[in-house]
C-alpha positions in Angstrom: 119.7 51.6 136.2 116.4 51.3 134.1 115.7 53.6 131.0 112.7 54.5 130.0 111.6 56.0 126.5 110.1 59.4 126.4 109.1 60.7 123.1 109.0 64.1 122.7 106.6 65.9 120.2 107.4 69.5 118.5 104.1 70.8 117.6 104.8 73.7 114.7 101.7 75.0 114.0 100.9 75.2 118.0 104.3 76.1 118.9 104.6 73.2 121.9 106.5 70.7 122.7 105.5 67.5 124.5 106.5 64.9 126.7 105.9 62.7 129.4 102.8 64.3 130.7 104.3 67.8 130.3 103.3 70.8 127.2 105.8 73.5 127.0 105.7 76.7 124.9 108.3 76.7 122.3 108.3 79.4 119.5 110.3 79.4 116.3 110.3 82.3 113.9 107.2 83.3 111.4 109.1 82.3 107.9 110.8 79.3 109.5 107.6 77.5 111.0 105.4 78.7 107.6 108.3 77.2 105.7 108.6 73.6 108.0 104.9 73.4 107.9 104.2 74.2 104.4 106.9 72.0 103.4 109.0 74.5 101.4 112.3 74.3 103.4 114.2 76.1 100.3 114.1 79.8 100.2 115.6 80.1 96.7 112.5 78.2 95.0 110.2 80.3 97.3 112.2 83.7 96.4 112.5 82.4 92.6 108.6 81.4 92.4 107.7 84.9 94.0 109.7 86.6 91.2 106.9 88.6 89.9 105.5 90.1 93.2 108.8 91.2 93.7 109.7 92.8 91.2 105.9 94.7 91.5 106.5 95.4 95.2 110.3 96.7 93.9 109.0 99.2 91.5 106.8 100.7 94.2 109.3 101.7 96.6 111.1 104.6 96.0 114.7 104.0 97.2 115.3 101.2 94.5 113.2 102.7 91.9 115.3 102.8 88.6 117.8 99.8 89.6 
């Protein structure tokens, strides 16, 4: 039996994967992909960086007003 290498490709910001002579959709979630492609894979620096607009967006909504 004879192998052959295939590589296969995961395009994020295209959402394909390829191989051989083949393209296939393949999908991963909005924050995930933004976070892979951006290269900001930890959601406590992004939530801790984003501090301020949080706390702005917070004070506008009227279910967690006063907490």
């Amino acid at each position: 039996m004879t192998e052959t290498a295939c590589y296969v490709t995961y395009d994020l910001e295209e959402q394909e994967v390829r191989f051989a002579d083949r393209v296939v959709k393949a999908t991963v979630s909005d924050g995930p992909r933004t976070r892979l492609v951006a290269g900001t894979r930890d959601s406590t620096v992004l939530l801790l960086e984003a501090g301020a607009s949080i706390e702005a967006t917070t004070g506008t909504l009227p279910h967690v007003k006063g907490y």
